[in-house]
C-alpha atoms as an extended CHARMM CRD file, in Angstrom:
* protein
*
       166  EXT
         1         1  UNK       CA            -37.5030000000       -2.9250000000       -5.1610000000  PROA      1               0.0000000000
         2         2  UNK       CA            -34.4730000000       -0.7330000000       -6.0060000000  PROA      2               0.0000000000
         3         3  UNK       CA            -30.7380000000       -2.0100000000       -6.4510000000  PROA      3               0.0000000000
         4         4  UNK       CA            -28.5830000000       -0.3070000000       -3.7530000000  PROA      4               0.0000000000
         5         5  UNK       CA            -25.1270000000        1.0070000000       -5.1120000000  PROA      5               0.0000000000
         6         6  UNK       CA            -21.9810000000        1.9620000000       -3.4730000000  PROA      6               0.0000000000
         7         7  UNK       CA            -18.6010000000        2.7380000000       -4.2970000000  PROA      7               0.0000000000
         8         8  UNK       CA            -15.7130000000        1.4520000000       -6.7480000000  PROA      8               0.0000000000
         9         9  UNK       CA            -12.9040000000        2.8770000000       -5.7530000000  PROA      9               0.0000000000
        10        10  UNK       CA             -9.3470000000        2.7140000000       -7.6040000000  PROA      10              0.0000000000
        11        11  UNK       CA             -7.0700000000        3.4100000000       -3.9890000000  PROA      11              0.0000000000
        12        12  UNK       CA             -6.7230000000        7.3760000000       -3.5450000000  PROA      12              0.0000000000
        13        13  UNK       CA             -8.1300000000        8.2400000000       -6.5400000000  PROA      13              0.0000000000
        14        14  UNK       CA            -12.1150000000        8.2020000000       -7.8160000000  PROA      14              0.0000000000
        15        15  UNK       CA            -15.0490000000        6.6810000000       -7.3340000000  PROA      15              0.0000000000
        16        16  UNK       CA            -17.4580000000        5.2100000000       -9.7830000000  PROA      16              0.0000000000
        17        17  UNK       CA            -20.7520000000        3.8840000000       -8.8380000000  PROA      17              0.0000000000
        18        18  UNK       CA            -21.5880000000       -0.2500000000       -9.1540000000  PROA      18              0.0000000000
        19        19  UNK       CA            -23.4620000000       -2.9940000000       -7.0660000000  PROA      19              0.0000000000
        20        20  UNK       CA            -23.6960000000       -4.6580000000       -4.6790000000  PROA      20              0.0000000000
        21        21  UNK       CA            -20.2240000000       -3.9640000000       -2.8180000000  PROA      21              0.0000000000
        22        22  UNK       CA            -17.3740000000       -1.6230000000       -2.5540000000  PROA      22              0.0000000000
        23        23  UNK       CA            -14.1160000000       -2.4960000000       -4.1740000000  PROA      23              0.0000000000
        24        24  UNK       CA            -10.6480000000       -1.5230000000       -4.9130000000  PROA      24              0.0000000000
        25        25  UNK       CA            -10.2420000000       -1.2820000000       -8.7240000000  PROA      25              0.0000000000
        26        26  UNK       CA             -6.9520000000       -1.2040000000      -10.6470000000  PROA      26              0.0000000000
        27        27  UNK       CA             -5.5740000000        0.9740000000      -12.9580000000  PROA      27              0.0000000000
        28        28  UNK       CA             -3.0830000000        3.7030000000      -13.7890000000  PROA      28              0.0000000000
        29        29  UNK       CA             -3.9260000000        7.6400000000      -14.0010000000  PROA      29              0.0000000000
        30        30  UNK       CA             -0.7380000000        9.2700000000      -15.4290000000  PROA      30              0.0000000000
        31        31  UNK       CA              3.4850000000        8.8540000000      -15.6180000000  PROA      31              0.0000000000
        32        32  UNK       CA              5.9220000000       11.0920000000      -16.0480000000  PROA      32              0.0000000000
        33        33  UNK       CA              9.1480000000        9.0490000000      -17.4740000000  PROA      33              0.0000000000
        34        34  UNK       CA             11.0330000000       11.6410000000      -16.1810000000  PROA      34              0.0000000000
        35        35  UNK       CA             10.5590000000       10.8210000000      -12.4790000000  PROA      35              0.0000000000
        36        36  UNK       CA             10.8000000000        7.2330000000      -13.0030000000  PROA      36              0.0000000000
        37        37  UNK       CA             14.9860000000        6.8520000000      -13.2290000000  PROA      37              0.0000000000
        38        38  UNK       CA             14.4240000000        9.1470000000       -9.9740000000  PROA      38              0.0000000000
        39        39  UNK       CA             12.5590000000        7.0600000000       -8.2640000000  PROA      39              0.0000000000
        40        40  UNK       CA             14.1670000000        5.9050000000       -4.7750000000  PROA      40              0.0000000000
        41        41  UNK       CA             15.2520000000        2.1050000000       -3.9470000000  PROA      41              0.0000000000
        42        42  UNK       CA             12.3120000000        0.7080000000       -2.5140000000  PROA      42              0.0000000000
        43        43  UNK       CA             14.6210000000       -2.3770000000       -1.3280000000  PROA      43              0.0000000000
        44        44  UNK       CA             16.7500000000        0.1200000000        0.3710000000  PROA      44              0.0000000000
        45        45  UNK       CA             13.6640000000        2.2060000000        1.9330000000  PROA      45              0.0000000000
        46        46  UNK       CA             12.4470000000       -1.6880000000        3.2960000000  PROA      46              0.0000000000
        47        47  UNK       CA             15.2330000000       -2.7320000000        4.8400000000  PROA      47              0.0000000000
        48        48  UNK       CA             16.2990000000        0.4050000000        6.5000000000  PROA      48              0.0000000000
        49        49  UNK       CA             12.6250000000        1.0370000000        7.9900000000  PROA      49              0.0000000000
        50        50  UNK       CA             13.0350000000       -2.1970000000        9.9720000000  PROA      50              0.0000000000
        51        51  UNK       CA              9.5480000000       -3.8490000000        9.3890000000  PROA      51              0.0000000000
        52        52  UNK       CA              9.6140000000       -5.9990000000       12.3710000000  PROA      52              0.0000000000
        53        53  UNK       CA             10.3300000000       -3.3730000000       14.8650000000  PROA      53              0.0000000000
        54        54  UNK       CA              6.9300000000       -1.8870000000       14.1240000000  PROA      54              0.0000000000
        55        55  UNK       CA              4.6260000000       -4.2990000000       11.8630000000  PROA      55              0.0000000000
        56        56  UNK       CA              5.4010000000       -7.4320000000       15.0210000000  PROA      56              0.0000000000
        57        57  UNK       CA              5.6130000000       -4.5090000000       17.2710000000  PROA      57              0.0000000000
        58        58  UNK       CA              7.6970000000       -5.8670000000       19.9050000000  PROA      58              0.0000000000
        59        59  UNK       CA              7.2140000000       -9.8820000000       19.4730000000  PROA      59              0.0000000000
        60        60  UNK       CA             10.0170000000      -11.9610000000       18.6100000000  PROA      60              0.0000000000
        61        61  UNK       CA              9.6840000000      -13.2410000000       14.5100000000  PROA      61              0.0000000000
        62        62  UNK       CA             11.4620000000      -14.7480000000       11.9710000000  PROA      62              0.0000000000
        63        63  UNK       CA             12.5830000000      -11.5120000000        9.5440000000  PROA      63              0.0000000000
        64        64  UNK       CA             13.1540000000      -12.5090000000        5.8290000000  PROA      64              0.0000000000
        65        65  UNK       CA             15.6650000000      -10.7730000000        3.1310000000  PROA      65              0.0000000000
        66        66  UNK       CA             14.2390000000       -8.0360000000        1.2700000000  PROA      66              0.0000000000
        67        67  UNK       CA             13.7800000000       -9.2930000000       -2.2480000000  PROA      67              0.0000000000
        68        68  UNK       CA             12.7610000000       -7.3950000000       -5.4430000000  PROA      68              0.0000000000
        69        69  UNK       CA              9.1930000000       -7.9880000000       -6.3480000000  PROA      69              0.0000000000
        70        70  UNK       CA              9.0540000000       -5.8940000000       -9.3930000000  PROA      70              0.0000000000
        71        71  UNK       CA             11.1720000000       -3.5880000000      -11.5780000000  PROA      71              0.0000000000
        72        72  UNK       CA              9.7460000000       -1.4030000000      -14.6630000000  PROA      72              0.0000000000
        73        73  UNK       CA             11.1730000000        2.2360000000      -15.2220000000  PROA      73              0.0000000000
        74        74  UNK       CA              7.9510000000        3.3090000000      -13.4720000000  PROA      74              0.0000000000
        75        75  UNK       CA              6.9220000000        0.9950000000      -10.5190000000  PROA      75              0.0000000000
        76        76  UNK       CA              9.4120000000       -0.7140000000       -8.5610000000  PROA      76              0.0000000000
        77        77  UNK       CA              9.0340000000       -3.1530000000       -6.0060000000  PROA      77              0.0000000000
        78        78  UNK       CA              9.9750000000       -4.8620000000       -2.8580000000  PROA      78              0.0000000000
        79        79  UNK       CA              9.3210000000       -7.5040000000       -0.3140000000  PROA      79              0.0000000000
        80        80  UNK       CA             10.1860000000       -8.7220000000        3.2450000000  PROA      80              0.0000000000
        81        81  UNK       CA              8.9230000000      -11.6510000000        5.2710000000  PROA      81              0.0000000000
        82        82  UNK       CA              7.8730000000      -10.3880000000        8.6640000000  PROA      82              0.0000000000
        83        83  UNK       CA              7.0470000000      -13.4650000000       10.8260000000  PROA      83              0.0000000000
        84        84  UNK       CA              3.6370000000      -14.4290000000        9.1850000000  PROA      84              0.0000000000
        85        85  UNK       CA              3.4220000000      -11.6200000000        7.4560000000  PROA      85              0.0000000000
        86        86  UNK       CA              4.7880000000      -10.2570000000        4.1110000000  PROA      86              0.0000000000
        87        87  UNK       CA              5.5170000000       -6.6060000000        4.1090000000  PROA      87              0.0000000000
        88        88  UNK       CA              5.3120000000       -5.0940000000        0.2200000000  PROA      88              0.0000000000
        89        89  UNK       CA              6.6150000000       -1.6520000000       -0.3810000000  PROA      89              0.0000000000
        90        90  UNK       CA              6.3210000000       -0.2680000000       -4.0180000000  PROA      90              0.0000000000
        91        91  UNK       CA              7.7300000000        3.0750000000       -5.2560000000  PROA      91              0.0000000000
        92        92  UNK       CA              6.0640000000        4.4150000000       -8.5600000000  PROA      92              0.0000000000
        93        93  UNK       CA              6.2630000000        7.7670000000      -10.4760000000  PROA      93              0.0000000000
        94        94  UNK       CA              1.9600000000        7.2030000000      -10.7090000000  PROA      94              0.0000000000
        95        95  UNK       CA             -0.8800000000        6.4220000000       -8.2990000000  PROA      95              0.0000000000
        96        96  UNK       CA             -2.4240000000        3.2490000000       -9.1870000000  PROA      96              0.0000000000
        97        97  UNK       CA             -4.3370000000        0.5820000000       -7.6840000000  PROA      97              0.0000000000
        98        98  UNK       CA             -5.1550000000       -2.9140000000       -6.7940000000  PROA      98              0.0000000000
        99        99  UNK       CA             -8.0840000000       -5.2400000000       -7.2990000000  PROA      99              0.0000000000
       100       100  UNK       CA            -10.3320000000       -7.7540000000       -5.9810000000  PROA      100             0.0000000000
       101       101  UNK       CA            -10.7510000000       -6.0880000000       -2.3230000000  PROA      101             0.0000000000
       102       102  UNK       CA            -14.1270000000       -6.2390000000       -0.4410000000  PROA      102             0.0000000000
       103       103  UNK       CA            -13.4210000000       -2.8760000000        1.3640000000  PROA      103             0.0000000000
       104       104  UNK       CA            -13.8470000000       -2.6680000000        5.2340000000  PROA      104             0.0000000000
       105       105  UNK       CA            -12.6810000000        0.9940000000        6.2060000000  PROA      105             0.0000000000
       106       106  UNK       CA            -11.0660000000        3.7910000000        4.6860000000  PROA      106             0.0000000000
       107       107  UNK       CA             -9.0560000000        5.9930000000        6.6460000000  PROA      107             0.0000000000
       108       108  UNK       CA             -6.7140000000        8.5920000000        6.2430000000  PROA      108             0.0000000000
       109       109  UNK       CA             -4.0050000000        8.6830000000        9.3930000000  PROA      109             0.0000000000
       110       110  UNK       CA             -2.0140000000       11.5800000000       10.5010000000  PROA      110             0.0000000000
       111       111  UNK       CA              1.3550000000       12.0500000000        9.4900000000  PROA      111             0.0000000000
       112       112  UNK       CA              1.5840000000       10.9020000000        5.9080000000  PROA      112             0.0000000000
       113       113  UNK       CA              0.8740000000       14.0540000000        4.0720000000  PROA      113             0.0000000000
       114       114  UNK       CA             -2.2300000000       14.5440000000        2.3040000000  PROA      114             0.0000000000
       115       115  UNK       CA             -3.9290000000       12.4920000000        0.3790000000  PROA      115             0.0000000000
       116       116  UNK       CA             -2.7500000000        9.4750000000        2.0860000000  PROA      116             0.0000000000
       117       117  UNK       CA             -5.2290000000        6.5000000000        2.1910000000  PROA      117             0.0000000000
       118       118  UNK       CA             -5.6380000000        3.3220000000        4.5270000000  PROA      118             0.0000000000
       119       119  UNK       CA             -7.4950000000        0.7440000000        3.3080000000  PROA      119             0.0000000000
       120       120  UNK       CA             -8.3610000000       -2.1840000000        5.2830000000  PROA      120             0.0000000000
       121       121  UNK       CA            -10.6360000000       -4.9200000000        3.8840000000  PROA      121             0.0000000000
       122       122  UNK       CA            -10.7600000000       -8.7900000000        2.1580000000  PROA      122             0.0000000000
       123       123  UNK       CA             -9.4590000000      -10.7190000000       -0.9020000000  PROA      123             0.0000000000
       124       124  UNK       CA            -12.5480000000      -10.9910000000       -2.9570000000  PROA      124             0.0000000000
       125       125  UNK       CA            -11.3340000000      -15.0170000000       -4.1570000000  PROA      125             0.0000000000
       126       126  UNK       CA             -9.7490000000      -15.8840000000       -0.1620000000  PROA      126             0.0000000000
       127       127  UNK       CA            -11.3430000000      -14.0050000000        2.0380000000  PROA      127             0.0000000000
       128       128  UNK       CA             -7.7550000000      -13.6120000000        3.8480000000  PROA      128             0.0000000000
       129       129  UNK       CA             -7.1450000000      -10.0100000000        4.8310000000  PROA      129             0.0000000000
       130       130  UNK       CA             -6.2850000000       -7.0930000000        2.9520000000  PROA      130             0.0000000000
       131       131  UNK       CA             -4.0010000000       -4.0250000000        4.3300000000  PROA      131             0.0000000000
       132       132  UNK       CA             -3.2470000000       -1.4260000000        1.9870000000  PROA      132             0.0000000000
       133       133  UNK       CA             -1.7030000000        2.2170000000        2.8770000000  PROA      133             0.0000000000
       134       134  UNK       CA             -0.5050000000        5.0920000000       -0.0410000000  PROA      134             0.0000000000
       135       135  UNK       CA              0.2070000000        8.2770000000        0.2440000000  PROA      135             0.0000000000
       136       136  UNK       CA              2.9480000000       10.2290000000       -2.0140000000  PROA      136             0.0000000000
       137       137  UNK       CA              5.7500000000       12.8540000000       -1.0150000000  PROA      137             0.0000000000
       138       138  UNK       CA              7.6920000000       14.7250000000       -3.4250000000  PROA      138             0.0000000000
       139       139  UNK       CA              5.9900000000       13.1670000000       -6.6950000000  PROA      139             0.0000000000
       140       140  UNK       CA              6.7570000000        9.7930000000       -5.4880000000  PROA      140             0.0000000000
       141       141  UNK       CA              4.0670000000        7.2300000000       -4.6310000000  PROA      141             0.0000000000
       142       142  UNK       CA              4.3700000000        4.4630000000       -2.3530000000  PROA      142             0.0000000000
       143       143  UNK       CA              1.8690000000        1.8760000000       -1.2870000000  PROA      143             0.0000000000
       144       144  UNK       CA              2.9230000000       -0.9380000000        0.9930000000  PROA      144             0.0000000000
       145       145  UNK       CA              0.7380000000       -3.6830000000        1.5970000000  PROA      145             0.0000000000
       146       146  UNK       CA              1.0170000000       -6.0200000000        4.5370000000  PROA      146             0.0000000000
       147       147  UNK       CA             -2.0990000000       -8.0860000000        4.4720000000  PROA      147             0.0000000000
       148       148  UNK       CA             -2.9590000000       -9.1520000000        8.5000000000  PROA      148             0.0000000000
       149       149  UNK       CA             -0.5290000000       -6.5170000000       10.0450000000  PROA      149             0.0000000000
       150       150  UNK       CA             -2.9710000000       -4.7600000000       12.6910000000  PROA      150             0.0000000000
       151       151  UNK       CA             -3.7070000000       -0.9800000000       11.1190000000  PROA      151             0.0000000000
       152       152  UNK       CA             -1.8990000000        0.6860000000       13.7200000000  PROA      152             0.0000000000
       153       153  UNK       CA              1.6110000000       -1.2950000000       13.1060000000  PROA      153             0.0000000000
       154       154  UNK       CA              1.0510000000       -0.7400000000        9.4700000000  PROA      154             0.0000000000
       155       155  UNK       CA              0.8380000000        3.5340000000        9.7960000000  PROA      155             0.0000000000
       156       156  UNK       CA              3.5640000000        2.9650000000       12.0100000000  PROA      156             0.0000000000
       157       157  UNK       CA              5.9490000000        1.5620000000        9.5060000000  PROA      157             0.0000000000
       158       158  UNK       CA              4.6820000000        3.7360000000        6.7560000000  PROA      158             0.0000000000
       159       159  UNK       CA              5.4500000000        6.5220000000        8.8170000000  PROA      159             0.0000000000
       160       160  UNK       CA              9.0850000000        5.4660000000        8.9300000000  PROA      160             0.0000000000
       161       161  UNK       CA              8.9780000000        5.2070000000        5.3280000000  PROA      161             0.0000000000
       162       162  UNK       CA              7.3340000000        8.8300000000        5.0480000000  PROA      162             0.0000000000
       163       163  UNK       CA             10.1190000000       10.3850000000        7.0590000000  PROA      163             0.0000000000
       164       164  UNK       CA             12.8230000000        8.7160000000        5.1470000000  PROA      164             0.0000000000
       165       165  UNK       CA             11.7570000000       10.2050000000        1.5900000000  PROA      165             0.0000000000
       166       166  UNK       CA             13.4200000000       13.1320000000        0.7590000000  PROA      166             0.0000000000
């Protein structure tokens, strides 16, 4: 009886082969310290892509302030509560990862450029949802994670966030 393998994969980047499930590995591939004082305001990207006009599509919710979630010279970080969801938008002069996610689907939606990656799966230790989409435009990367927005309102709003990079 053979072991059936399938993918590791580090977000929109490689795959390695392990058992018995597929999951989102972290890491880091390369920086350039350069970009990072470049990078853009991820707390001002957030706020002015108006989260709740396309992640609660149309419902009334609660909408939090957008807080800083992290700050180093090469990742920075940002956060809004979106009804019962909390929106996480991160700016980084690298494409990196996350870990600990029983992968669903892959997808890569129109309008985000290529390379752009949707990942839609489930905490390894919960079991609560996992919503993931990166892409990059102009040597910045940006991955915003809004665990139990519906995939649809989440390319919506990243889309938003696309168009506003320049």
């Amino acid at each position: 009886m053979g072991v059936r393998f399938r993918q590791l994969r580090l977000v929109g980047v490689s795959v390695m082969m392990i058992a018995p499930t597929t999951v989102i590995g972290s890491g880091v591939l390369g920086t350039d310290v350069a970009l990072a004082s470049t990078l853009p305001n991820p707390c001002s990207m957030l706020a002015a892509a108006h989260a709740q006009s396309t992640i609660a599509h149309g419902r009334q919710v609660s909408v939090g302030k957008v807080k800083v979630s992290t700050s180093t010279p090469t990742y920075k970080s940002c956060s809004q509560v979106v009804g019962s969801v909390t929106v996480y938008l991160g700016v980084s002069s690298f494409l990196g990862g996350s870990g600990g996610v029983m992968v669903t689907s892959v997808t890569h939606p129109s309008g985000l450029g290529v390379g752009d990656e949707l990942t839609v799966g489930r905490a390894m230790g919960s079991g609560g949802p996992v919503d993931v989409i990166d892409f990059h435009k102009h040597g910045v990367y940006v991955t915003i994670d809004a665990n139990g927005a519906t995939p649809s309102n989440l390319t919506s709003f990243a889309r938003q966030v696309f168009k506003s990079l320049h």
